[in-house]
C-alpha positions in Angstrom: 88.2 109.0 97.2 89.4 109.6 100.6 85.9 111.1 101.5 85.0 107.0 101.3 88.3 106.4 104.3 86.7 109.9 106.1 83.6 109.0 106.5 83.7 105.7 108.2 83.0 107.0 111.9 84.3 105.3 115.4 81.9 105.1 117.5 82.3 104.5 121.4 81.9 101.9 124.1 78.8 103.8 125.7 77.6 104.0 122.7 77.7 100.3 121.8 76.6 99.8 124.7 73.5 101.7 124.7 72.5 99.9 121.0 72.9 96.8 121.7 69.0 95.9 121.5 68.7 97.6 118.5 67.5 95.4 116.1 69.1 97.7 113.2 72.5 97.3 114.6 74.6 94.7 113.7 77.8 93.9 115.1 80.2 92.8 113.2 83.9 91.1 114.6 86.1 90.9 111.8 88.9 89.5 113.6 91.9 87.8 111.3 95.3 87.3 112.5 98.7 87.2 111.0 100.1 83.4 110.1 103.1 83.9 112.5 101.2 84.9 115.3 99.2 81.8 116.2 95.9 83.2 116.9 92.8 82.4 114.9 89.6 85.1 115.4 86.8 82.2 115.1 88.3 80.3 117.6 88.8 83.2 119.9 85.1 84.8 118.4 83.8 81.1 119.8 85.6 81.6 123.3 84.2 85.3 123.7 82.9 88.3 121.5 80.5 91.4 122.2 76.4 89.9 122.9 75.0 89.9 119.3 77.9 90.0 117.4 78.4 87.6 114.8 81.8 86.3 112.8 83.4 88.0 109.7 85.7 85.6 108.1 88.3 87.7 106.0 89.4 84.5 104.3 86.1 82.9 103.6 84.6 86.0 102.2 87.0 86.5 99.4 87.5 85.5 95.9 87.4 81.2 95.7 89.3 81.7 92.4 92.4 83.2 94.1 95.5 82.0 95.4 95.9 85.1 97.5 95.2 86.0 101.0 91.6 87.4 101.8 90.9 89.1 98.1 87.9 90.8 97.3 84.8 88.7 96.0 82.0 89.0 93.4 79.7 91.7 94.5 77.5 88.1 94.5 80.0 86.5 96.5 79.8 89.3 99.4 76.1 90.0 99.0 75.1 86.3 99.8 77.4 86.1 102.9 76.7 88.8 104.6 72.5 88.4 104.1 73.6 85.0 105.4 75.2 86.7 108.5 71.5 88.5 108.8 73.1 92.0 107.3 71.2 94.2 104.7 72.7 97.3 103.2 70.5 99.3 105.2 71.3 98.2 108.2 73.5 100.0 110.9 77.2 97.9 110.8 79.4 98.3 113.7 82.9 96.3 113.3 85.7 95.9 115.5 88.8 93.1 115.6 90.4 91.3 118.5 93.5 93.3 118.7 92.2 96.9 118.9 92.7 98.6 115.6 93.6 96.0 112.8 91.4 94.5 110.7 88.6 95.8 111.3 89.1 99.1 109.0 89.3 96.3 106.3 86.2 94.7 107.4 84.3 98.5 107.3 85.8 99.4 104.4 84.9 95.8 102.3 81.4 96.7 103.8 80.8 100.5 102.5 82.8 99.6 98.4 80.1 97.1 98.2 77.6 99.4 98.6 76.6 99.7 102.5 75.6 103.0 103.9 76.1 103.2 107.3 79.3 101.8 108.4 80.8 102.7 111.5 84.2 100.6 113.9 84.2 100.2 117.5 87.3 102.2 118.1 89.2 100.3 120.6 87.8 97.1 119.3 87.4 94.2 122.0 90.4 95.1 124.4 88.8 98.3 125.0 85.5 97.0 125.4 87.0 94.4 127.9 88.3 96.8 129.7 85.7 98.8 130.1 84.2 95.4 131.9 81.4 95.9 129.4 79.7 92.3 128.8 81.5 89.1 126.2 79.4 86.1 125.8 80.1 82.9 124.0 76.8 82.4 122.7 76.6 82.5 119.0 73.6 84.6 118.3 70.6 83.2 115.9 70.3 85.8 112.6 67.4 86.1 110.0 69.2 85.6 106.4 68.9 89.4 105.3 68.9 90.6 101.7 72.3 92.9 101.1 72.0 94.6 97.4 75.6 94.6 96.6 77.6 96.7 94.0 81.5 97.1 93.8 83.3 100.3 94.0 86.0 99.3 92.1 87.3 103.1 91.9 88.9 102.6 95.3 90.2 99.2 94.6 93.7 99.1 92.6 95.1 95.2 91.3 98.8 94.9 89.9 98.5 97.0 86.5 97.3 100.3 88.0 100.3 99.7 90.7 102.6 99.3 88.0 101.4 102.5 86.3 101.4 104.5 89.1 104.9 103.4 89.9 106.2 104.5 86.5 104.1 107.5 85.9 104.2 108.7 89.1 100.3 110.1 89.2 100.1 108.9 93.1 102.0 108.2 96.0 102.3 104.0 96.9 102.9 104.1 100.3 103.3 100.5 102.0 101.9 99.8 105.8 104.4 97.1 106.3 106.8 97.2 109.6 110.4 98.8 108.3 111.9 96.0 108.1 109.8 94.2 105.8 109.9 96.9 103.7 113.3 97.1 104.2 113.9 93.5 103.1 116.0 92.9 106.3 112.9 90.3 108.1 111.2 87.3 106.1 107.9 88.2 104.9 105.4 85.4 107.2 104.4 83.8 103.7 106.2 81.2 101.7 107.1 82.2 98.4 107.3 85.8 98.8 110.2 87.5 98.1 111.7 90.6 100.9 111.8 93.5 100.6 109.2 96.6 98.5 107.7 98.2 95.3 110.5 100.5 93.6 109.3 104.3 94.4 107.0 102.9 96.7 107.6 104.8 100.7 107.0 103.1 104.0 104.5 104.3 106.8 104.3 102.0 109.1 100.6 101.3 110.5 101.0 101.0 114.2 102.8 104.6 113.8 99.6 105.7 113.3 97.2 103.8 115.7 97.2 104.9 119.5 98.2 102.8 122.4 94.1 102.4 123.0 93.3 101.4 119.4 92.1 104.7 117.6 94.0 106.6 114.8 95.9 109.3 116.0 94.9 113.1 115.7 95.6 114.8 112.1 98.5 116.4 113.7 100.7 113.3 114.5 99.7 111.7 111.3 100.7 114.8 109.5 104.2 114.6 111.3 104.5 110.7 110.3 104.1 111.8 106.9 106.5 114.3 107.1 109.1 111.7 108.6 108.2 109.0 105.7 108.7 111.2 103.2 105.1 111.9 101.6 103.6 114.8 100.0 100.4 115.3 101.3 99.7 117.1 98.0 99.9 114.5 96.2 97.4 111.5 95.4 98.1 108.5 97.4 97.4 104.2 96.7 98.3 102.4 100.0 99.6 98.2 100.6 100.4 96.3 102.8 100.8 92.4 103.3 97.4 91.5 102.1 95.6 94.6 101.7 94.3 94.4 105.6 96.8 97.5 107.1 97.0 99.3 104.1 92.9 100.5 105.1 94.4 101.2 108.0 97.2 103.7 107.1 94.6 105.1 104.5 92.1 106.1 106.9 94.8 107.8 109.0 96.1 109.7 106.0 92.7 110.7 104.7 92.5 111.8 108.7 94.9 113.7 107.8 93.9 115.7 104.5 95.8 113.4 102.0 93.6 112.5 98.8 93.8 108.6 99.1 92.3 107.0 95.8 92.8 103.7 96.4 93.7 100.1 98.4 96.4 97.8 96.3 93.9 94.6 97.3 96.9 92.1 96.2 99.7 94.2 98.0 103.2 92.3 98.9 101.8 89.1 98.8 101.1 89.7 95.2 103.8 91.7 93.9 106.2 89.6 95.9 105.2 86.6 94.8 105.7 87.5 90.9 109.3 86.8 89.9 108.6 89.6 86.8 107.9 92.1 89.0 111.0 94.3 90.5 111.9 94.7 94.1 113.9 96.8 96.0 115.5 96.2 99.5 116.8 99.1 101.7 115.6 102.6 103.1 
C-alpha cells in the first residue's frame, strides 16, 4: 500500500500559480486545527485563502454516526460533499492546510481511498504561498455541484480490531505520530476522556521530525535516520496513528518516502484506543 502514500505528488508555488485559471483544477484548503490551539480553519479560510479555493471541513465530512474526531464517512457521505464543493473524481485536486504541512496529507489522502485519481498538496501550504507574496482573497468562490463517483479503499484504512491483531501478532509495525510526551504519558492528551499515554508494542515517530522548517517532508535520507533513532525496521510492514488519524498520513507519507511498506492509517488512533477503558496502555519510553 505505500505506492497509495508515494504517489501523492507536491506540487509548487509557480506551479499553482500558473493553474489557477484552470477550470480542472480545484483547490482544495483542508485546514483543521488542534482543540488546544484556538484556531479554527473556516474562520481563518473566511479571512484569507488561495483565489478559487474552497473549504474542506475535516469534521463535517466524516461519519455523523461517530463520536470520534473527523472519522471516515460512507463512500455516499464523501461523494455528495465534495460534488457539493464542485469536485468530480476526475478532476485535478490540489490541497494544502494553514500551517504548512499538517492536515492536508489527510485531506489528499481521504481524497485518493475514495477513489480520486489525480491528487496532488501544495507543499508549503499557505505560509509558503504567503510568503512567496503570491495572491489571498476573501472571496468565497461560486462552484457548479460536480458529480464525484466514490468507492472506499478500505485496504489502507485499519479500525480497533486489526490494531489489536497487529499488536499481538506482530505482522506490522504501529508506529504513533504523537509528540513524545504524549506517547510518553508525561502531557494530557487535548481531549477529555482520553487516557495518557500509547498502544503496548506500538513505537513513536514524532511528525514534525519529519516535516522541514518550509513545510515539505524531508529527503529519504533524514527519514531513514529518524527511523533508525525510533526504533523501526524498515523491513517490516508498518500501520501508523496519531491523535485522530490527521498526522499519522503524515508520518506515512514520509516513511513510504522513505522505502517502508506502509499498509495502513489506524482512522480512530489515540482518541479511540484511549478512550476504551478495555483496551491496555502503556506510559514510558
Amino acid at each position: 500500500m505505500s505506492a497509495l502514500f508515494r504517489d501523492i505528488p507536491f506540487v509548487s508555488a509557480a506551479w499553482l500559480g500558473e493553474n489557477l485559471a484552470n477550470a480542472k483544477v480545484k483547490i482544495v484548503d483542508g485546514s483543521w486545527h488542534l482543540p488546544p490551539t484556538g484556531r479554527n480553519g473556516a474562520k481563518e479560510y473566511a479571512a484569507a485563502h488561495i483565489p478559487g479555493a474552497v473549504f474542506f471541513n475535516l469534521d463535517a465530512v466524516s461519519d455523523p454516526a461517530s463520536t470520534l474526531p473527523h472519522m471516515l464517512p460512507s463512500a455516499a457521505f464523501f461523494a455528495e460533499a465534495v460534488g457539493a464543493m464542485g469536485i468530480s473524481d476526475g478532476d485535478t485536486i490540489v490541497v494544502y492546510d494553514q500551517l504548512g504541512l499538517f492536515t492536508a496529507p489527510r485531506v489528499a489522502w481521504m481524497f485518493r481511498i475514495y477513489g480520486a485519481r489525480d491528487v496532488r498538496i501544495l507543499a508549503g501550504g499557505l505560509p509558503g504561498w504567503v510568503a512567496e507574496k503570491r495572491p489571498v482573497t476573501a472571496e468565497v468562490p461560486a462552484v457548479a455541484p460536480a458529480t464525484f463517483k466514490a468507492t472506499l479503499d478500505a485496504a489502507t484504512v485499519a479500525d480497533v480490531s486489526r490494531i489489536a491483531a497487529t499488536l499481538k501478532d506482530g505482522s506490522a509495525q504501529v508506529v504513533d505520530a504523537r509528540p513524545a510526551p504524549r506517547f510518553r504519558g508525561d502531557a494530557p492528551e487535548p481531549r477529555p476522556g482520553v487516557r495518557a499515554g500509547h498502544m503496548p508494542g506500538s513505537q513513536n515517530l514524532p511528525f514534525p521530525d519529519v516535516v522541514t522548517a518550509n513545510g515539505a517532508l524531508k529527503s529519504a535520507e533524514d527519514i531513514r535516520a529518524e527511523m533508525t533513532k525510533a526504533g523501526i525496521d524498515p523491513s517490516k510492514p508498518i500501520v501508523t496513528s496519531c491523535g485522530s488519524g490527521v498526522s499519522a498520513v503524515v508520518i506515512a507519507m514520509a516513511l513510504a518516502k522513505a522505502g517502508a511498506e506502509v499498509s495502513a492509517i489506524y482512522d480512530g488512533s489515540w482518541a479511540e484506543w484511549g478512550s476504551r477503558e478495555d483496551l491496555p496502555i502503556q506510559t514510558g519510553g
